[in-house]
N, C-alpha and C positions, 0 to 999 in steps of 0.2 A: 504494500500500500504506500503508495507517493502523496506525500504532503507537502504542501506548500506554507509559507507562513509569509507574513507582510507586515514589514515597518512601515504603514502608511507616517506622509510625512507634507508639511505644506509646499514643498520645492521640489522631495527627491524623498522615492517610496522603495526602502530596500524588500529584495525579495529572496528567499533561501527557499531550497526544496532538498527534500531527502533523498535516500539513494530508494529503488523499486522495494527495498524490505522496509521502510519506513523503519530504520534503525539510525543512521546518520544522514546528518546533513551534510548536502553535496553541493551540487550548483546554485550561485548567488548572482545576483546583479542589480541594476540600482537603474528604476525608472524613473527620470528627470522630466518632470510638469509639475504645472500648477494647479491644472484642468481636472477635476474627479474624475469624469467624464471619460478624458484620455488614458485617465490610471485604471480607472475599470476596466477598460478596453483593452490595455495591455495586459495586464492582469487574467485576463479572461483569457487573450491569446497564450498567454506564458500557460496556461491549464492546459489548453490544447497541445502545443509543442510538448510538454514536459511529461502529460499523464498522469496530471495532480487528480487523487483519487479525493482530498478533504483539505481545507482551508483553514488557517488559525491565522488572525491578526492578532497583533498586539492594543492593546486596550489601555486608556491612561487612567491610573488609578495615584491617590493623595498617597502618602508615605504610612496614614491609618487604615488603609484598606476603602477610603470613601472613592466615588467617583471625582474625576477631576474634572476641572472646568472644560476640558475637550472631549466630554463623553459622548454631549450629543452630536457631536462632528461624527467621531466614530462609528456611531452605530451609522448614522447615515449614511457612512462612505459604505460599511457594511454589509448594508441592505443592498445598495447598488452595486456592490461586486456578486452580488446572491442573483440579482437580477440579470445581471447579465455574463455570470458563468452557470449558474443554475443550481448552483449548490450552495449549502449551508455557509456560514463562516461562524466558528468560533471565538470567541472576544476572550485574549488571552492576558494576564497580568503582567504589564508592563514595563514596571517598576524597574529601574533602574538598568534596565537595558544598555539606554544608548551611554550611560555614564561606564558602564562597562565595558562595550567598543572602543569610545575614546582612550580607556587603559590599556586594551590588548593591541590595540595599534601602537599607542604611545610604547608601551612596552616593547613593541618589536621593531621602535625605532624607525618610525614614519613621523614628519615632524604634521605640526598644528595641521599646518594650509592643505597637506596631502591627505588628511583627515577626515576633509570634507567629502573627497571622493568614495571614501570606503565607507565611513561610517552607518550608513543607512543599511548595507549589505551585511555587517558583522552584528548589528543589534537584530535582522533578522534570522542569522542563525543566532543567535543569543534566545529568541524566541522562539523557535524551532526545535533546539535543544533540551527548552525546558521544558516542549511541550513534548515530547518524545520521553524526555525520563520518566513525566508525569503516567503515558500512556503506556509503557512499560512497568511502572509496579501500580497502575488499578487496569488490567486488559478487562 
């Protein structure tokens, strides 16, 4: 089972998908708009190329567990990737993702400015990841 996850983002919406055992994540890339519209649409074609069997986005949640002020973006952008890939999308907890990109890059010695370009890709397999370990100990 191939899963997809999605750092929706207001510029640049990173995307990581698992290998066909929905065990690791593999392939990442980073779709650049501002357009919902065109993110969905990409979005939808990347299901088709890739073979994404289930969807997890990343969902913004307050540091207590509340929703954050970008929730109701989310589910909307959510609903409209449902609309037009056809499938569900999971709203997955968010937290502190991309602040952990920024480390695994900085870490491996990519400076600030080159940061920009991956960062949206690595917070979604950060997403990706967590939802895979989740889905591995509740099957």
């Amino acid at each position: 089972m191939r899963i997809m996850a999605i750092d929706y983002g207001d510029a640049r919406t990173g995307i990581a998908v698992s290998d066909a055992a929905g065990m690791l994540a593999g392939y990442t890339t980073v779709i650049q708009s501002r357009q919902p519209e065109r993110v969905a649409e990409e979005i939808a074609k990347l299901v088709r190329e890739r073979e994404a069997d289930e969807l997890v986005m990343g969902f913004p949640r307050n540091m207590d567990g509340t929703e954050g002020l970008r929730a109701e973006l989310y589910r909307a952008f959510a609903a409209l990737v449902e609309e037009r890939t056809g499938m569900p999308v999971c709203l997955w907890d968010e937290r502190r993702t991309t602040i952990e990109a920024h480390q695994i890059l900085h870490a491996s010695g990519k400076r600030m400015k080159a940061h920009k370009k991956n960062v949206d890709a690595v917070a979604a397999s950060l997403i990706l990841e967590g939802y895979l370990t989740w889905r591995a100990r509740n099957p």
